[in-house]
N, C-alpha and C positions, 0 to 999 in steps of 0.2 A: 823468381820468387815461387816457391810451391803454391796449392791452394791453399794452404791454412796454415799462416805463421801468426803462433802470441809469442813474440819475444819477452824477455824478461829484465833490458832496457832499453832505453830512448834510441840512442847511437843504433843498434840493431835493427826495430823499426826504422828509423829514419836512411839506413843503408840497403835494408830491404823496398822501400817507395823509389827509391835512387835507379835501384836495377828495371822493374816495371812498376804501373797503375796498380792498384790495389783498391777495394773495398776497405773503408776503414769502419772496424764494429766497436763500440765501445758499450754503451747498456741498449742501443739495437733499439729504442721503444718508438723512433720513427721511422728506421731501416727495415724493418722486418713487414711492418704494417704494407712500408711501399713496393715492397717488391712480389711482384705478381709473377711466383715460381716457388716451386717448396724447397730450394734451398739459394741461396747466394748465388750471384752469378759474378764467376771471374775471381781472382785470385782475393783471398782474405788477409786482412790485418788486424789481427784481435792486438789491443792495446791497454786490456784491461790488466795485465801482469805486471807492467812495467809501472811500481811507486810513488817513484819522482813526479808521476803525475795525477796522483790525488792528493786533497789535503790544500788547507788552506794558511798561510805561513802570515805574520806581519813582520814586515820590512822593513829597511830603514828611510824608505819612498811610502811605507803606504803596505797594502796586501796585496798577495798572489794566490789565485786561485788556481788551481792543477785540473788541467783539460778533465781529466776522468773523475774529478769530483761530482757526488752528484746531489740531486737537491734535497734529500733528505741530510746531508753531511751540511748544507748550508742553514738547511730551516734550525738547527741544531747548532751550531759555529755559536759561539761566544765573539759576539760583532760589536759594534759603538749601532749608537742610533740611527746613524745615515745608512746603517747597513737594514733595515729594518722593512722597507720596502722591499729588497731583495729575498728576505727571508719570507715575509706574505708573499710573494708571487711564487717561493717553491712550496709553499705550501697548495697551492693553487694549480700546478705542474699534472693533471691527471690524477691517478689512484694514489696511493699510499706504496700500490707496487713500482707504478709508474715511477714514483718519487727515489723510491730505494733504487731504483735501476739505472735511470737516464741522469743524462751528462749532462754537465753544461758545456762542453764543448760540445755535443750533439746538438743542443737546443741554438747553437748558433751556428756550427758549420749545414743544419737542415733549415736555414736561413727565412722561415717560414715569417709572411706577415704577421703570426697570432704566433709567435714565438713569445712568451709568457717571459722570460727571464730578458731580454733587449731592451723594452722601456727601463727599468731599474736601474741596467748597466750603463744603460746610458746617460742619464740622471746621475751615477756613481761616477762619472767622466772615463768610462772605462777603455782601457787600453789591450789588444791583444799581440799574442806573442806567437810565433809561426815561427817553426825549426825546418831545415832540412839537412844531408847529408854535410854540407859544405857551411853551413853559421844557423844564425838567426835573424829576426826581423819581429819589429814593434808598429803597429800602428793603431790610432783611432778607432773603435768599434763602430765607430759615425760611417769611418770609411770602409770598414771591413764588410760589410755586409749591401752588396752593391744591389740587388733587387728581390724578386721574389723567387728564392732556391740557387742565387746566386752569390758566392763571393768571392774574395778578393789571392784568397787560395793558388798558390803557383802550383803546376803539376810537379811533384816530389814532398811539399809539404806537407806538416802534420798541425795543426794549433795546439801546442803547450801550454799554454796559460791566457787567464785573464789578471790586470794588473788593475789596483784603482788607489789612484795617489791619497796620500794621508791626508788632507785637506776633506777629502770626500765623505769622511767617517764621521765630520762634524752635522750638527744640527737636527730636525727630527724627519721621518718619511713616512709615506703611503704608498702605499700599490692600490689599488681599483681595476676588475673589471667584470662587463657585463657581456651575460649569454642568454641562451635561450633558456636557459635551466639552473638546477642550483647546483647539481655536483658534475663534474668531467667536463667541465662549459670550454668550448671554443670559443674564442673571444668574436663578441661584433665590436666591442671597442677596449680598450684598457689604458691605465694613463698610471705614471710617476710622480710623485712630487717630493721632494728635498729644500728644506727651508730652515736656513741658518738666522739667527737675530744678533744685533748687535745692542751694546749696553744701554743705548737708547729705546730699546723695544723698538725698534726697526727692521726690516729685511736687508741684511746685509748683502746674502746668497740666497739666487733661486735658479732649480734646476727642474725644468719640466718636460716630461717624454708622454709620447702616445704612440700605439700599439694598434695593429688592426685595422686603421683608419686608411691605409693606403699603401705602395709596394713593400716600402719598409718602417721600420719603426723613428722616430725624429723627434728630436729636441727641438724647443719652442723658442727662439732665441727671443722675438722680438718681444712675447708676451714675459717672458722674464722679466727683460727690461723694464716695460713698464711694474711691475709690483716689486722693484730692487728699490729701495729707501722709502717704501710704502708704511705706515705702521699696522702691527698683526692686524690688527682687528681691522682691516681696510683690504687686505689682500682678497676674503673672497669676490668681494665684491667690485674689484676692479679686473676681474679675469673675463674679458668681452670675448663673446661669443664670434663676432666676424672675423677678430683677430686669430683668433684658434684653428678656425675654418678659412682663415688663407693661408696658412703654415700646411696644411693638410692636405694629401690629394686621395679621398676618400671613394669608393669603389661600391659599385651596386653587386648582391651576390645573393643567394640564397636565404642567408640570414639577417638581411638590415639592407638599404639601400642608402646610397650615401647623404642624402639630406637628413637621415635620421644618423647616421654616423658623425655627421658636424655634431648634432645637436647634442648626442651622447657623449661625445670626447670633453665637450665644454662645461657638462654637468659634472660628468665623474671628474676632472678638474679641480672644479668649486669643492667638491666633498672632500676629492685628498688632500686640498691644501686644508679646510678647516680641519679634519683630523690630524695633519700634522702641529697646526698650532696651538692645538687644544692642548696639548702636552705641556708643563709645566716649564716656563721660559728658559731655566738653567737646561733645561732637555735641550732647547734648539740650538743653544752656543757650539 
């Protein structure tokens, strides 16, 4: 591979990683930051030329979102309600430049705890998709993202998409998170919520993720369960705190220590679930 190859499709790139390693740049806004040298080191792959991978398509499973999409193209996407947290969290994604530039396959292959766009997707049940020379490959975004700037990434692969089943587009959502400040905030905690109702004003579906509390971002399996056949007006107030805070393995750091990170994950919680049900009940079906 030279030093600086933007091919102008998939197959190209993905035959170029085949031969050697590569840097992969896509909108750069947490590559550029981490690299302490004024230019790249080691061989580039700009993959911002190749189409097929922006752009957000619906399917006959559900939508695909294209690795180089980025969060201004989502905050903007014509979505169903379930998409609705995703779209408050790229809002939230840094500056406005920030927003126009980076990826969302950046924001997950730089696999960062305060990764702003992972609680949503995960709440979304979302699925990724990873090409290389020889096929492709699907799995879990639960599993894809194995610690903190770690994932599940084979040497030669690219991630092409994220995938989120038609199921997931129903019901209403929130994003929540809190920093030290009001604009460019790094998260100390952030939290998902997705909450479908059934004709009985019930919780049919509930999908809940947190963000910043610990290695990686995680859905709340247990605390679901208890508020699934809950009726709305009961959900806040059955979301316990010790429950939240054993799902959790929250971290002391410069900005919040983790007994305030319990505390914080279980309020902002309480908040996104009432803002999702404040929404008028045909919203949440």
């Amino acid at each position: 591979m030279s030093l600086y190859l933007r091919p102008g499709n998939l197959q190209e790139a993905l035959d170029g990683l085949s031969r050697a390693p590569a840097v992969i740049a896509a909108g750069c806004t947490d590559l550029f930051p981490a690299t302490e040298r004024p230019a790249l080191g080691g061989p580039v792959l700009d993959i911002t030329a190749i189409a097929a991978l922006r752009g957000i398509a619906e399917t006959a499973d559900g939508w695909r979102i294209g690795a180089t999409t980025t969060w201004t193209d989502i905050a903007r996407a014509d979505l169903p309600p379930g998409f609705d947290m995703l779209k408050q969290a790229a809002r939230e994604v840094g500056s406005t430049q920030i927003q126009n530039a980076g990826t969302l396959a950046g924001n997950l292959c730089n696999a960062s705890p305060a990764a702003d766009g992972v609680p949503p997707l995960l709440a979304l049940d979302a699925a990724v998709e990873m090409a290389c020379a020889t096929g492709s490959r699907r799995m879990p975004l639960s599993d894809f993202i194995t610690g903190p700037r770690a994932t599940a990434l084979r040497p030669g692969e690219l991630l092409t998409a994220v995938h989120i089943p038609q199921a997931a587009g129903q019901g209403a959502s929130r994003f929540l998170k809190l920093g030290a400040r009001k604009y460019l905030v790094i998260s100390i905690a952030m939290v998902a919520a997705r909450i479908v109702v059934d004709d009985g004003g019930r919780a049919a579906h509930v999908a809940l993720a947190v963000g910043a509390c610990g290695p990686v971002a995680t859905r709340l399996p247990g605390v679901e369960r208890a508020l699934t056949g809950l009726p709305l007006r009961d959900l806040t107030g059955a979301i316990d705190a010790d429950a939240v805070a054993a799902a959790l393995s929250p971290i002391d750091d410069l900005r919040a220590d983790a007994a305030y990170r319990r505390h914080a994950a279980a309020e902002l919680l309480r908040r996104a679930v009432s803002g999702a049900v404040s929404e008028p009940e045909e919203a949440l079906r």
